[in-house]
C-alpha positions as CSV (number, residue, x, y, z in Angstrom):
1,X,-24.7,-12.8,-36.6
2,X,-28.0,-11.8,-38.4
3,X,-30.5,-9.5,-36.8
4,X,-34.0,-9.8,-37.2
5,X,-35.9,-7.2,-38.7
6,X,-39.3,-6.8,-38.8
7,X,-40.1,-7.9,-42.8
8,X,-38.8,-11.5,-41.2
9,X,-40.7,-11.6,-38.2
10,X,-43.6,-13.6,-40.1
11,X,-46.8,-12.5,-39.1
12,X,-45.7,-8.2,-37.9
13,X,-47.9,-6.1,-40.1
14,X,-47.5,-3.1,-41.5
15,X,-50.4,-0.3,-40.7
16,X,-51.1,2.6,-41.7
17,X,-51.0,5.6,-39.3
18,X,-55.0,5.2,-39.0
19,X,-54.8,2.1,-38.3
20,X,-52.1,3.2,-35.6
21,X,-54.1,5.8,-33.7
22,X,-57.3,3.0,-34.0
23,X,-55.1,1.0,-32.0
24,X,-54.0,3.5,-29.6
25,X,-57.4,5.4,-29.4
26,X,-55.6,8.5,-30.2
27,X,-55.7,11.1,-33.3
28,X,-53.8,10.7,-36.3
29,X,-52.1,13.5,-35.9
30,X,-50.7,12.0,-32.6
31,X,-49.0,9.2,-33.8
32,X,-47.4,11.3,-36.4
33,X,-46.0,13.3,-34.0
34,X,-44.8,9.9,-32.0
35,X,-43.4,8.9,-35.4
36,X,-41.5,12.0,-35.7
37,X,-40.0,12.5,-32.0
38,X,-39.0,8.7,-32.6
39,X,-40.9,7.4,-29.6
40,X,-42.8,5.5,-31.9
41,X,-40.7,3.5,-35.1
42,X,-41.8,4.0,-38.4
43,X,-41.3,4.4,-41.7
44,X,-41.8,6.6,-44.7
45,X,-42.5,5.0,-48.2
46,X,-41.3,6.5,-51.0
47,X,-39.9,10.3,-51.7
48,X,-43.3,13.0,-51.3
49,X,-44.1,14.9,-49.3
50,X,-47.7,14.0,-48.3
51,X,-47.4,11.8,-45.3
52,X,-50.7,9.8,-45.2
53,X,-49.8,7.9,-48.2
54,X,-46.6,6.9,-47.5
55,X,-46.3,6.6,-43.4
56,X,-46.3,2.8,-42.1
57,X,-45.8,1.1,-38.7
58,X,-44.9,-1.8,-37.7
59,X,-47.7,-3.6,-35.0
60,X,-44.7,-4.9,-33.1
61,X,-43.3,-0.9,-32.9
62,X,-47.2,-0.1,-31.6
63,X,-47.0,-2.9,-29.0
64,X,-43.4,-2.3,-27.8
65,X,-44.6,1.4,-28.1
66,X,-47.2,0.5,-25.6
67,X,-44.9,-2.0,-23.3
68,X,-42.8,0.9,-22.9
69,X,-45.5,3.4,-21.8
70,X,-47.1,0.9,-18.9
71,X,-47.0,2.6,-15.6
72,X,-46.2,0.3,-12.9
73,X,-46.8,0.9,-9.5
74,X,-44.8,1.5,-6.8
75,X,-44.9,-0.2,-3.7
76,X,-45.8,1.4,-0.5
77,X,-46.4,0.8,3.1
78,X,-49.9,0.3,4.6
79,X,-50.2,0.9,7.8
């Protein structure tokens, strides 16, 4: 059994952690600390140390990212 990963999803792209918090409408420095508490999946290219160069994301990690944050209500009694 093969499982799919995102490089054979077709169309998932790879952004940059910019491009993350853009999409989130937060600061950089907010998705790298998603990144690194592993609420949000990403990846590190390559072996240095400087993280802006090498940090991508998946968009499907941003969206599930996001599916998994929704708030839904609960239901309660009107009277």
């Amino acid at each position: 059994m093969k499982t799919e990963t995102p490089s054979t999803r077709g169309a998932d792209q790879l952004l940059n952690a910019k491009q993350v918090a853009e999409r989130l409408q937060v600061h950089v420095a907010t998705v790298y600390r998603l990144a690194e508490s592993g609420r949000l999946k990403a990846l590190r290219l390559g072996s240095g140390q400087q993280r802006r160069r090498g940090f991508r994301c998946w968009a499907s990690s941003v969206d599930a990212y996001l599916g998994e944050s929704e708030i839904t209500p609960t239901a309660t009694e009107v009277a």
